[in-house]
C-alpha positions as CSV (number, residue, x, y, z in Angstrom):
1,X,-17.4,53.7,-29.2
2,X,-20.0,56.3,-28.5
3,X,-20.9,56.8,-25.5
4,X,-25.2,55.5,-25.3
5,X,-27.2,55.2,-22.7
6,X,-27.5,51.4,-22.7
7,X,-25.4,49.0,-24.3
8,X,-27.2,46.2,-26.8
9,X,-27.6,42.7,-26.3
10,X,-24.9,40.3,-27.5
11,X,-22.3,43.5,-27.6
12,X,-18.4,43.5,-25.5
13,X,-18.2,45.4,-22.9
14,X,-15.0,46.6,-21.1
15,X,-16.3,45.9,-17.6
16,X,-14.8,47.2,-13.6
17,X,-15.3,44.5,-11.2
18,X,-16.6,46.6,-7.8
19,X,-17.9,43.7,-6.1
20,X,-17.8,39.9,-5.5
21,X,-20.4,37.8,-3.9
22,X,-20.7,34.1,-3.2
23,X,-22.5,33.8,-6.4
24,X,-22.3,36.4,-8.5
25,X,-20.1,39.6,-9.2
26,X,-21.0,43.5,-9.7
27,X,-19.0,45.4,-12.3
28,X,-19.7,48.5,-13.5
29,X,-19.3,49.2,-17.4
30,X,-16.7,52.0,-18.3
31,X,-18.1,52.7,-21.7
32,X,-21.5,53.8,-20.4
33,X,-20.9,55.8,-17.7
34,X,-20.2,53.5,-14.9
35,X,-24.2,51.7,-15.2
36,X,-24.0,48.6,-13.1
37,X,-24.2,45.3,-13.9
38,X,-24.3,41.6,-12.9
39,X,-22.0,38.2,-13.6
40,X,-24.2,35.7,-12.5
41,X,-21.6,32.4,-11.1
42,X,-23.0,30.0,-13.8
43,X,-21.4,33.1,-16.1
44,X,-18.1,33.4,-14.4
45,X,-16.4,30.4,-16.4
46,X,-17.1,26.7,-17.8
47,X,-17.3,24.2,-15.4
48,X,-17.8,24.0,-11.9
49,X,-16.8,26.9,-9.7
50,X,-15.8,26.0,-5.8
51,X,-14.5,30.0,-5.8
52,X,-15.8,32.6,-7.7
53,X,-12.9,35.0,-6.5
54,X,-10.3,32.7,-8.2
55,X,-11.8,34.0,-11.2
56,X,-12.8,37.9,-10.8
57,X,-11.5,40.4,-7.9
58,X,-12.6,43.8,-7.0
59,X,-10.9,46.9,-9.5
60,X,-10.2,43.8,-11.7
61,X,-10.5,44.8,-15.6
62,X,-12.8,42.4,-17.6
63,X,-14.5,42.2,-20.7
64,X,-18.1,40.6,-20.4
65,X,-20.7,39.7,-23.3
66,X,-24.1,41.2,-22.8
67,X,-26.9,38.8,-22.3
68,X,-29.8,41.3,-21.7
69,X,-31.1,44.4,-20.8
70,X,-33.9,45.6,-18.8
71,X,-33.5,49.4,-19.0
72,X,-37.4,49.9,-16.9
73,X,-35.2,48.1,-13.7
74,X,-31.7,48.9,-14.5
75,X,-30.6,45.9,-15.3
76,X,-27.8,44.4,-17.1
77,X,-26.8,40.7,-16.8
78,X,-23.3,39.7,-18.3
79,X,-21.4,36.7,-19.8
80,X,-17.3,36.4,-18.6
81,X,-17.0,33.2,-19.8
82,X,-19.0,33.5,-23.4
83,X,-15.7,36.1,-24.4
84,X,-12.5,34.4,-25.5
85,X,-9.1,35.3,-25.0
86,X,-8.7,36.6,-28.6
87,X,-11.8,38.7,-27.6
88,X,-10.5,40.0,-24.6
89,X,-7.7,41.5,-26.2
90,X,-9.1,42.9,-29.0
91,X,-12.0,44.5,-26.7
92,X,-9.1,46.0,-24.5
93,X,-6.9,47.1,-27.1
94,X,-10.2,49.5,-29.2
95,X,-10.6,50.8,-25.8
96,X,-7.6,51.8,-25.0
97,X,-7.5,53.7,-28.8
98,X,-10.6,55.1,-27.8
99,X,-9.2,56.9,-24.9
100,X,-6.6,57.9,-26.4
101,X,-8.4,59.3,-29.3
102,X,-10.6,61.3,-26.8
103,X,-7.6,62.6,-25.3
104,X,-6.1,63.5,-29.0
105,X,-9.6,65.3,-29.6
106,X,-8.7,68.0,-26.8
107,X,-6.0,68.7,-28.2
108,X,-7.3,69.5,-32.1
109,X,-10.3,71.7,-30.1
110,X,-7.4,73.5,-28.0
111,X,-5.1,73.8,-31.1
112,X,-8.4,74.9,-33.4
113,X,-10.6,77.0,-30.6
114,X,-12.9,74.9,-32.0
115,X,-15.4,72.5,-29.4
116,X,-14.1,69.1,-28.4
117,X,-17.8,67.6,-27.9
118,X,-18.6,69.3,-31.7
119,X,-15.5,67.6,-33.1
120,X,-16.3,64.3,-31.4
121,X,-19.7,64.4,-32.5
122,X,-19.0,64.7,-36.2
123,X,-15.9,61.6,-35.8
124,X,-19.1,59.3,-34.1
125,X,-21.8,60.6,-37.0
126,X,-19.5,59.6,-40.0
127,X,-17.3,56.7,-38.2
128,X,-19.2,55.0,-34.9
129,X,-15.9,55.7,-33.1
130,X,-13.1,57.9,-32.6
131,X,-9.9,56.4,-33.1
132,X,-10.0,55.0,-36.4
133,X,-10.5,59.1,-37.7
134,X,-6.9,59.8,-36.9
135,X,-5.6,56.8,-38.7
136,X,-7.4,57.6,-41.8
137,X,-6.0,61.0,-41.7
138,X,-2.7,59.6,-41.9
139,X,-3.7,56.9,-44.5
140,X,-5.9,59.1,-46.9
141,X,-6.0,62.9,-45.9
142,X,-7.8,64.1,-48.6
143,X,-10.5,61.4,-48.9
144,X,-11.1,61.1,-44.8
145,X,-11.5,65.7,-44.7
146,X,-13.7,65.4,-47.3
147,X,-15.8,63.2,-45.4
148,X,-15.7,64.8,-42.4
149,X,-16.3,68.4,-43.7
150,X,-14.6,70.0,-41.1
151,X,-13.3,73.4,-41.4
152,X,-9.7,74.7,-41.9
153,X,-8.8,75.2,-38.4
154,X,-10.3,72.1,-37.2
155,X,-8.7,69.8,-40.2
156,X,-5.0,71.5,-39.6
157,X,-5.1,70.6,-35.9
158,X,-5.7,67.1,-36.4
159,X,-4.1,66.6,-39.8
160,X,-0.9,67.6,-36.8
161,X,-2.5,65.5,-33.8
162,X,-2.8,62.3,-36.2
163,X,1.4,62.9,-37.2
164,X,2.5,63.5,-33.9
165,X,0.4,60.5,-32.1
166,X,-0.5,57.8,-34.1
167,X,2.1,54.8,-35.2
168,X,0.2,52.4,-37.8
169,X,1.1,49.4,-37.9
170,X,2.0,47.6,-41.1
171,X,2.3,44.3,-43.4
172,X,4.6,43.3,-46.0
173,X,3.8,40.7,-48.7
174,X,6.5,39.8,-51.2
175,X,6.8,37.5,-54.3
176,X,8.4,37.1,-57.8
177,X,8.4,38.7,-61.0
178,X,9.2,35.9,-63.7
179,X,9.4,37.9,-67.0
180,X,10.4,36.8,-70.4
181,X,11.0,38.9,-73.7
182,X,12.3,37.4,-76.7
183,X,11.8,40.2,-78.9
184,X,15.2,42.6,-79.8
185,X,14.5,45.0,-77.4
186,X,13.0,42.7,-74.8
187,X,15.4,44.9,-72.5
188,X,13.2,47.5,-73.0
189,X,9.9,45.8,-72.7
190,X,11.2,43.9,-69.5
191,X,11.8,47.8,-68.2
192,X,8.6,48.9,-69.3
193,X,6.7,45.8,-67.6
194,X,8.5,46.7,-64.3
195,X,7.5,50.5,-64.4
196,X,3.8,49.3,-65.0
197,X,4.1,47.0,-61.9
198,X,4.4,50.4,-59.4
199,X,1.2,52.4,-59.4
200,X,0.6,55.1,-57.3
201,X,-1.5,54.0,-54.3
202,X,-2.2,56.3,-51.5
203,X,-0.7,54.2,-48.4
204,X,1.0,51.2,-50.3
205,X,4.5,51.1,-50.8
206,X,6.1,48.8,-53.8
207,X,9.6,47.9,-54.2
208,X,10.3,45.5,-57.4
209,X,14.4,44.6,-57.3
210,X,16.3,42.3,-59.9
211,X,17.3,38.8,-58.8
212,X,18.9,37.3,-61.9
213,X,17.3,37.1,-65.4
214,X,13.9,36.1,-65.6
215,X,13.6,36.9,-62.1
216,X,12.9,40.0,-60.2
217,X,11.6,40.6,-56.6
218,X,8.4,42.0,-55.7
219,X,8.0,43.7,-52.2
220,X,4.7,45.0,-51.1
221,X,3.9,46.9,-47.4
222,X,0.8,47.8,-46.8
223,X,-1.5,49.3,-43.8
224,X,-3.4,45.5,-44.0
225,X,-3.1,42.4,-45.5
226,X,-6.7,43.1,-48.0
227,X,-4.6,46.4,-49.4
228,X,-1.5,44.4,-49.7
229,X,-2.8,41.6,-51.6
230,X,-5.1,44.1,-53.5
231,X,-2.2,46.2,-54.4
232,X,0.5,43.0,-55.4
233,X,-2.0,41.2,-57.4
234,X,-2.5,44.8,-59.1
235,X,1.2,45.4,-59.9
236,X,2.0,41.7,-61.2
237,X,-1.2,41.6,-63.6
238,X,0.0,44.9,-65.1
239,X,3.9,43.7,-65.5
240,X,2.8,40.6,-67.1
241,X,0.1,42.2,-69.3
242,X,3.0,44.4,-70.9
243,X,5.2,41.4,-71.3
244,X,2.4,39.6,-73.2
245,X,1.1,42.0,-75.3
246,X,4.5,42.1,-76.7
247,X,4.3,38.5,-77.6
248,X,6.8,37.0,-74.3
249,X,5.6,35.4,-70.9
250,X,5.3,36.7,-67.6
251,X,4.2,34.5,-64.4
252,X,4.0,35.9,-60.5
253,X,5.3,33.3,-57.6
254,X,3.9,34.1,-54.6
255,X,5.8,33.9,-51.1
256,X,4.2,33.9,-47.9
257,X,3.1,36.9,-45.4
258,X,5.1,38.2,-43.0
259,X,4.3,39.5,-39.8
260,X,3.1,43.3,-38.9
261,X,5.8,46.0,-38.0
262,X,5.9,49.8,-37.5
């Protein structure tokens, strides 16, 4: 996130806890240069609280929700119990990319000669962050320098940066083929179906292997489980539109998701 001057009502915040009162607890916020702000007890967790430090200690990480602002007195109260644990570690984990991707900007300005604050400026005008620049580099190089309009310097650096640093993380969705040609070369038409059912698609990897007559195997791995789905329901409606158009039947069985890799 880019670093503003205030941060907005209902946002998460990655939080520092500096100090802890009888009743409340002082944090500063690490995404807007170290402002201050307040936990109020009633906001530390549900339920009663006989000990606010069995909840939050000094140099404790935390992420709070924002419940106002009152930039004329410098001000900010926060929620810690209003943000889940799925929260929490979501919050934590675009963070941590964030530094990271700060740190990986330093390195495309030292490898270009070009301005780090320049090149981070441009990443926050076209994205409202930095970190998800370098994975689109990866994912769609083309598409993600056109946006950005950087020059040729700048765009080598971190076309190299974005290879040597960033890991993303996959899916794999799978299913089956049934396809059925009655015609005299149904061998061919079967062949042609499966051909159709692999398009080119920047980022999307399709395997098709044969089980046993009708049956053939569709794998699909994908950078998310909206391209995966996209591209598999893509690839079986083209196999079985082939297969059809030449009079025979063609059906897709879906299997269930499995989990993300790298």
């Amino acid at each position: 996130m880019h670093e503003r001057d205030w941060p907005e009502t209902g946002e998460l915040v990655v939080c520092t806890v500096t100090n802890v009162k009888d009743f409340v607890a002082f944090v500063t916020l690490d995404e807007y240069s170290g402002r201050e702000g307040l936990i109020p007890i009633a906001e530390i967790a549900r339920g009663w609280i006989k000990y606010i430090r069995d909840y939050v200690r000094e140099g404790q990480k935390v992420v709070c929700k924002v419940l106002h602002v009152d930039k004329n007195r410098g001000h900010i109260d926060l929620s810690l119990k209003d943000v889940n644990e799925h929260q929490h570690r979501e919050k934590i984990h675009e963070w941590k990319n964030e530094q990271k991707a700060h740190k990986w900007i330093g390195f495309v300005a030292e490898a270009s000669g070009a301005d780090a604050k320049a090149i981070e400026d441009i990443f926050y005008r076209e994205y409202g962050m930095l970190y998800p620049v370098f994975e689109d580099v990866l994912l769609d190089e083309k598409g993600t320098l056109k946006k950005l309009g950087l020059d040729a310097k700048v765009a080598g650096a971190l076309i190299t940066v974005a290879g040597e640093n960033v890991k993303i993380s996959k899916v794999t969705i799978s299913g089956h083929l049934v396809l059925t040609s009655n015609k005299p070369d149904g061998v061919n038409v079967i062949r042609r179906a499966l051909r159709s059912a692999q398009p080119k698609i920047d980022g999307v990897e399709i395997d098709i292997n044969y089980i046993g007559a009708p049956k053939y195997a569709i794998k699909v791995t994908a950078p998310d489980y909206k391209q995966a789905e996209k591209a598999i329901e893509k690839a079986a409606s083209a196999a079985i539109g082939v297969v059809e158009r030449a009079e025979g039947s063609g059906r897709f069985v879906r299997k269930q998701r499995s989990g993300k890799h790298q």
